[in-house]
C-alpha positions as CSV (number, residue, x, y, z in Angstrom):
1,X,-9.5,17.4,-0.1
2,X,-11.5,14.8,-2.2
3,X,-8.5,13.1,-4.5
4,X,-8.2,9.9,-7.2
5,X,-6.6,7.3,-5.4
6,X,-4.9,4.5,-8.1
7,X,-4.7,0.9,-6.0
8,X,-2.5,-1.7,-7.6
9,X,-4.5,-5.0,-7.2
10,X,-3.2,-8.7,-6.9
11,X,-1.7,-10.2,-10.7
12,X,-2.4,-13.6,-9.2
13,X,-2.1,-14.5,-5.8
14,X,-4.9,-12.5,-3.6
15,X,-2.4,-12.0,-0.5
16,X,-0.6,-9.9,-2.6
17,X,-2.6,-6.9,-1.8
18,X,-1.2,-4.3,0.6
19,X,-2.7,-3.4,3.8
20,X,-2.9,-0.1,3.0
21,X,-4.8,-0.9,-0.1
22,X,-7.3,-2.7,1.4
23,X,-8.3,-0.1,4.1
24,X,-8.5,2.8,1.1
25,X,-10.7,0.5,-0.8
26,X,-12.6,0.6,2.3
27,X,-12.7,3.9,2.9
28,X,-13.3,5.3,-0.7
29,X,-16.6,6.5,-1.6
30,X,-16.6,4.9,-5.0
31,X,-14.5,2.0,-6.6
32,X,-13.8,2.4,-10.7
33,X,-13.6,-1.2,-11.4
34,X,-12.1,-2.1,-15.2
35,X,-14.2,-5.6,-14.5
36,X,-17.0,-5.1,-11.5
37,X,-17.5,-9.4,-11.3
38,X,-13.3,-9.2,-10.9
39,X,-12.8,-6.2,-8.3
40,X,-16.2,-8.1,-6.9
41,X,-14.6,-11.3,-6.1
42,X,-11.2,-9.6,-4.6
43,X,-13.6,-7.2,-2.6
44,X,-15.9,-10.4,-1.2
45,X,-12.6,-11.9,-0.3
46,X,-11.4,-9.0,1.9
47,X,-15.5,-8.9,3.2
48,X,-15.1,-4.8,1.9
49,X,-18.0,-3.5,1.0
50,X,-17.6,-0.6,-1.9
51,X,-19.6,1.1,-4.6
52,X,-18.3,-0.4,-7.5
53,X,-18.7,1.6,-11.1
54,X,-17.8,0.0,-14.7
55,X,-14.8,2.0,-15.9
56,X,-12.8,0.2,-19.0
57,X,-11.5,1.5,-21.9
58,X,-14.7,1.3,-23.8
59,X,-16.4,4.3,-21.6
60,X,-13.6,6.1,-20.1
61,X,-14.0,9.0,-22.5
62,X,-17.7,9.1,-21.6
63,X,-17.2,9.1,-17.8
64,X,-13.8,10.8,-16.7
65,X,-16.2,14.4,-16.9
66,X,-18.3,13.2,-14.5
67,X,-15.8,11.4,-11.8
68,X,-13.7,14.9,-12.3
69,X,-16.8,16.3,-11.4
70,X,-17.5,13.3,-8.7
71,X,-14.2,14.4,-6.6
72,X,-14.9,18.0,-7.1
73,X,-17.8,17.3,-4.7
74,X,-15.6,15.5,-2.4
75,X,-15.8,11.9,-3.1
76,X,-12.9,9.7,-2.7
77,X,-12.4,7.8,-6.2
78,X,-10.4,4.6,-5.9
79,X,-9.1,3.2,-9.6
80,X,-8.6,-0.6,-9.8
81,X,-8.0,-2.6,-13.2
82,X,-8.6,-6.5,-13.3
83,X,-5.0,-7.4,-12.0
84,X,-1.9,-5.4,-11.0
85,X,-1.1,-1.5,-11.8
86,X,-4.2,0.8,-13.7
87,X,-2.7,2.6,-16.7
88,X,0.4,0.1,-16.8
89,X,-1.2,-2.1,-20.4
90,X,-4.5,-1.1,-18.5
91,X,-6.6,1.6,-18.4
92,X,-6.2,4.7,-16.2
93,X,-3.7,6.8,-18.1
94,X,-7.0,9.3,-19.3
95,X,-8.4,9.7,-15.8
96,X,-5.2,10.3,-14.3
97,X,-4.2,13.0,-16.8
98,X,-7.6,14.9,-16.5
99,X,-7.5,15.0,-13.0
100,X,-3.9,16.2,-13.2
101,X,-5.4,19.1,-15.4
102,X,-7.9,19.8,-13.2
103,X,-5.4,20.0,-10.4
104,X,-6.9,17.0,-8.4
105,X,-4.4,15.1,-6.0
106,X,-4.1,12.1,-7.3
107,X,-2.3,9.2,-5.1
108,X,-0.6,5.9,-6.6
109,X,0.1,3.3,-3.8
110,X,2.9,1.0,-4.7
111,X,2.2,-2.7,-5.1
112,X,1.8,-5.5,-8.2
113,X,2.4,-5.3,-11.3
114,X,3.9,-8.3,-13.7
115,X,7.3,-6.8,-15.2
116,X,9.2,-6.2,-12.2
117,X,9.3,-9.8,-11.0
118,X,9.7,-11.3,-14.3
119,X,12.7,-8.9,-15.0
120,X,14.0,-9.5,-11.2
121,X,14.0,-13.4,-11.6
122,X,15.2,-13.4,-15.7
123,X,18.8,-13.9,-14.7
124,X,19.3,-10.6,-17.1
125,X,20.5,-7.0,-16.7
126,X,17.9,-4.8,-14.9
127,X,20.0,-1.8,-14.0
128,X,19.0,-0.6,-17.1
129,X,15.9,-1.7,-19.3
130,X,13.0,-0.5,-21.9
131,X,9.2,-1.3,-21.0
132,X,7.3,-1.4,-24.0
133,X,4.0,-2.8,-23.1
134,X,1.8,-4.9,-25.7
135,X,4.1,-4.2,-29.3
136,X,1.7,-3.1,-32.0
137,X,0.1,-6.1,-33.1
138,X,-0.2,-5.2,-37.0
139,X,0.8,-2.0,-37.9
140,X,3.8,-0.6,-37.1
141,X,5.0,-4.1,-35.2
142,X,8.1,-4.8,-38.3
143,X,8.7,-0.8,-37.6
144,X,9.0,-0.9,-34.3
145,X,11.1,-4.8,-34.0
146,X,13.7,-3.0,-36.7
147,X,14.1,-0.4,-33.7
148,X,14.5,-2.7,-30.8
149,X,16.9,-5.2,-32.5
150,X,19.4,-1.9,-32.1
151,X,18.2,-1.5,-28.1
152,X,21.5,-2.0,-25.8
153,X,19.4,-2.0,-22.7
154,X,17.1,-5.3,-21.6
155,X,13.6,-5.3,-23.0
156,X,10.7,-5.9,-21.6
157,X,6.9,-6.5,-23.0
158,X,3.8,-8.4,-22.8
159,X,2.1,-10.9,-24.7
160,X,-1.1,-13.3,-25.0
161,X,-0.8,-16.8,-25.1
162,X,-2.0,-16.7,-28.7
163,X,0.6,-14.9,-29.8
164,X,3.6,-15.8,-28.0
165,X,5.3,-18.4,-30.1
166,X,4.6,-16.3,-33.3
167,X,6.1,-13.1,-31.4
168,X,9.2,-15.1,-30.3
169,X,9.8,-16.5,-34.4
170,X,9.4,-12.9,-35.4
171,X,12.2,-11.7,-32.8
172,X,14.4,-14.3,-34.4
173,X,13.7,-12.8,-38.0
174,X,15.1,-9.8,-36.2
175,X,17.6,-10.2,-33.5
176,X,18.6,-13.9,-34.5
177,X,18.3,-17.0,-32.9
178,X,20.9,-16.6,-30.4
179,X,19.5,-13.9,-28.3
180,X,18.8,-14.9,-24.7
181,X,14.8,-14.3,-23.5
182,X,13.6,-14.9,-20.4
183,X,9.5,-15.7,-20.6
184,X,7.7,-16.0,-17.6
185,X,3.8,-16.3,-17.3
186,X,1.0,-16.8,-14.8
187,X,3.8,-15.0,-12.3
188,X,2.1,-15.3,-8.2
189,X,-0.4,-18.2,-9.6
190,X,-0.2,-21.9,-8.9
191,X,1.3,-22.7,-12.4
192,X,3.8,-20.3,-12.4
193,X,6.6,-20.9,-14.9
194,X,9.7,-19.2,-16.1
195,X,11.7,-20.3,-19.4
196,X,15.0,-19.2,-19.9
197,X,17.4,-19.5,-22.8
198,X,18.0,-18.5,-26.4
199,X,14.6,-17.9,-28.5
200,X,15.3,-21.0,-30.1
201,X,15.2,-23.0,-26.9
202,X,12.8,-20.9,-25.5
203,X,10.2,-21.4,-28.7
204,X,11.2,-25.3,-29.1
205,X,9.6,-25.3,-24.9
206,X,6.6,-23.3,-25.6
207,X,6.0,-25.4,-29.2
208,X,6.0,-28.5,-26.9
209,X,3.4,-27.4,-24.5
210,X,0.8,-25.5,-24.9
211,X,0.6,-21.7,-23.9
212,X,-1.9,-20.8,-21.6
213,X,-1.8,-17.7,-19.2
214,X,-0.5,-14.2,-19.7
215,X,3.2,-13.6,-20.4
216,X,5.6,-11.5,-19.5
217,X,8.9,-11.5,-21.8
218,X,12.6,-10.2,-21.0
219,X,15.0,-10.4,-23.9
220,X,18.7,-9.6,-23.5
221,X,19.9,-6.1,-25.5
222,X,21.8,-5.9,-28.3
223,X,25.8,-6.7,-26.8
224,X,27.0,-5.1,-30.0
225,X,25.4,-2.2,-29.2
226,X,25.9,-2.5,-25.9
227,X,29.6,-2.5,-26.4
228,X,29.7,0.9,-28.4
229,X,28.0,2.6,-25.6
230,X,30.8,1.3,-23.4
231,X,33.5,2.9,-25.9
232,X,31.5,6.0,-26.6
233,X,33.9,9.0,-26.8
234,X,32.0,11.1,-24.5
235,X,33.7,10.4,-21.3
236,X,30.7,11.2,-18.9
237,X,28.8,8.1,-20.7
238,X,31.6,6.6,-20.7
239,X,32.1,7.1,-16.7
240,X,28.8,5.6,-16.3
241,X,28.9,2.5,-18.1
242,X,31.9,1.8,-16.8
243,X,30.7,2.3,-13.3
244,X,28.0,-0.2,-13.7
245,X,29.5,-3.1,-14.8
């Protein structure tokens, strides 16, 4: 049976592509391609040879009837975005829930994606931690900072070298200048770099040189909050915390 088939794509380096990725590319009748002159460059490089069709957030409401329709039929779909995971800060969340109504198989190989090695290599607590994607640029961002200055667990987001140093003040405003952040960028590319230290140190690094790339940030929880989690009087949570430390 026809199915969508979601293929994690290189975030940098292009031999960070699974075998099993590359022969599914191959094999699939039809590539959805969030930039065609990206996927066309990675497919060049393999030599694969693949229908490619434009499929971004600007026309996925317009097109997910038809590729349902598409795989109905039989077709294979693969789902790429320009680099790492589709629907992870990308799109593919609205063609993956369709088919999923529809009751179309859909298949998610494992593979790249920018968080889990910039968490890995931070130095801080992964057992535990909060993804939360791009933060809400305008509205909604003091909301949402007032929320994660309470977060016990490690946090983890993205952000544009635009906005970086401005993001990393605003954390300060709210989580003060002490908190450790760990902020990598260009992760698997030849300038690959990874700051660590208090947001002061971290923002006096970034004022110094310029940021360029895309960036990946890991801040440390709230240790105050950490600690009444540790002393909650509901022994199972209690249990657990304890058992992880």
């Amino acid at each position: 049976m026809a199915k969508l088939i979601v293929i994690p794509t290189p975030i940098g380096n292009l031999e960070d592509i699974t075998l099993r990725a590359l022969r599914l590319l191959k094999e699939a009748d039809i590539v959805l391609a969030e930039d065609t002159r990206t996927t066309g460059k990675l497919l060049r490089h393999y030599e694969i040879s693949a229908k490619l069709i434009s499929h971004h957030k600007f026309n996925e409401h317009k097109s997910v009837e038809q590729i349902i329709s598409r795989i109905k039929a039989g077709e294979n779909i693969a789902l790429v975005s320009d680099a790492g995971t589709p629907a992870i800060s990308d799109p593919g969340f609205l063609i993956v829930r369709e088919c999923v109504k529809a009751g179309i198989d859909v298949e998610c190989l494992p593979g790249a994606t920018a968080l889990v090695p910039a968490i890995v290599t931070s130095g801080l607590p992964n057992d535990r931690f909060c993804f939360e994607g791009f933060l809400p640029p305008k509205k909604g961002r003091s909301t949402r900072l007032k929320e994660l200055a309470q977060e016990s667990r490690t946090i983890v987001f993205y952000e544009s070298p635009y906005r970086i140093v401005k993001t990393l003040q605003q954390l300060i405003e709210y989580m003060g200048d002490q908190r450790q952040v760990s902020v990598s960028r260009e992760i698997s590319k030849m300038f690959e770099e990874t700051v660590r230290g208090t947001l002061v140190e971290v923002i006096a690094h970034f004022t110094q040189k310029e940021p360029k790339g895309e960036f990946v940030v890991v801040l440390a929880g709230n240790n105050t909050m950490a600690e009444e989690d540790k002393n909650s009087e509901n022994p199972v949570a209690y249990k657990k915390n304890k058992y992880k430390e």
